[in-house]
N, C-alpha and C positions, 0 to 999 in steps of 0.2 A: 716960580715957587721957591720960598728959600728955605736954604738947606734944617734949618729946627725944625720947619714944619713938615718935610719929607723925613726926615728922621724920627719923626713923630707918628706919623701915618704907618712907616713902614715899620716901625714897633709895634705899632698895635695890630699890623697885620700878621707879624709872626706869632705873638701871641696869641693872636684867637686862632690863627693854623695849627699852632704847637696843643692848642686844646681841644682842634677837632682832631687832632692826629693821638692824641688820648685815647681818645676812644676806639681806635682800632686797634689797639697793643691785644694782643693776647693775652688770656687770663694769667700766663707763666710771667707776663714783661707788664702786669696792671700798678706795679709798685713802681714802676721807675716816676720821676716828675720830669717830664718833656720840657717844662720851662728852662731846666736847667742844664738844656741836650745844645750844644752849637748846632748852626745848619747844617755842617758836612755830616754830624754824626744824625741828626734827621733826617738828614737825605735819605741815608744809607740805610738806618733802621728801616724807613716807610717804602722805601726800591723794597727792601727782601718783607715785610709784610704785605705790602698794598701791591706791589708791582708796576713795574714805571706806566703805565698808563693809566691807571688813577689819577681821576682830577686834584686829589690833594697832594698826590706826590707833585703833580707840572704846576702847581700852582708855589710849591716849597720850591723850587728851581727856577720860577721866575723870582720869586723873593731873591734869593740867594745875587740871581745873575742883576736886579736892585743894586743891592745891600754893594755889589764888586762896583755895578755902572759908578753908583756914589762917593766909593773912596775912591776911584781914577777921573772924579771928576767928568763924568760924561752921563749922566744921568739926565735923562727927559730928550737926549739923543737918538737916534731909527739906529738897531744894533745893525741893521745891512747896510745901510747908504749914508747914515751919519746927521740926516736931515732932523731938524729940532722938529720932536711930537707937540703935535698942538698940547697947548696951557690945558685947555679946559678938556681933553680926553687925560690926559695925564692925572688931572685932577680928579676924573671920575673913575678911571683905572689906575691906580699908582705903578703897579703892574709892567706897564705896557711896552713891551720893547722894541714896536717898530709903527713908522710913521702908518700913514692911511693906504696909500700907495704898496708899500713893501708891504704891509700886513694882507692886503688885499693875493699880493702874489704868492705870498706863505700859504693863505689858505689854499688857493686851489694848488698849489702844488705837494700839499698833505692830503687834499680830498683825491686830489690824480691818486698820490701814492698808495693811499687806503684803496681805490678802486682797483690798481692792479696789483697789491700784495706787494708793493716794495717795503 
């Protein structure tokens, strides 16, 4: 994938997050423009509105941990084991930050975690 076209994708993913993330603000925060918010300060806003287990908030944190993989250069890399994510999962999740393998052990070791309250 080259890098205009991932920079591209991944703009317009933050851009339609930053405008579902509009819609959550409270009537007291409906004036701010989220377009014009960086991600840490989106983060931070949508952690203390949404609370970290909102799907909008972990989808803002995969953006972010993105946006980091591609300016160090390691984007489309498995964040555990370092193994290049297939082309075409990447392409259909820009997202994604672990191969098929390591994604596979992530989940059950969050569905463990969720079944015994870690």
């Amino acid at each position: 994938m080259m890098t205009n076209n991932i920079v591209d994708r991944l703009s317009n993913i933050e851009i339609d997050l930053k405008t579902q993330a509009q819609r959550f603000l409270p009537h007291n925060m409906a004036h701010l423009n989220l377009q014009t918010h960086t991600m840490c300060q989106l983060i931070q806003l949508m952690a203390e509105t949404l609370g970290k287990n909102h799907p909008l908030y972990l989808q803002l944190i995969q953006l972010d941990a993105a946006w980091c993989q591609l300016e160090m250069g390691l984007y489309g890399l498995c964040s555990d084991c370092e193994a290049q994510i297939d082309y075409t999962l990447l392409k259909q999740f820009p997202l994604r930050q672990r191969c098929c393998s390591c994604q596979e052990k992530y989940r059950h070791l969050t569905h463990k975690c969720t079944l015994n309250h870690c």
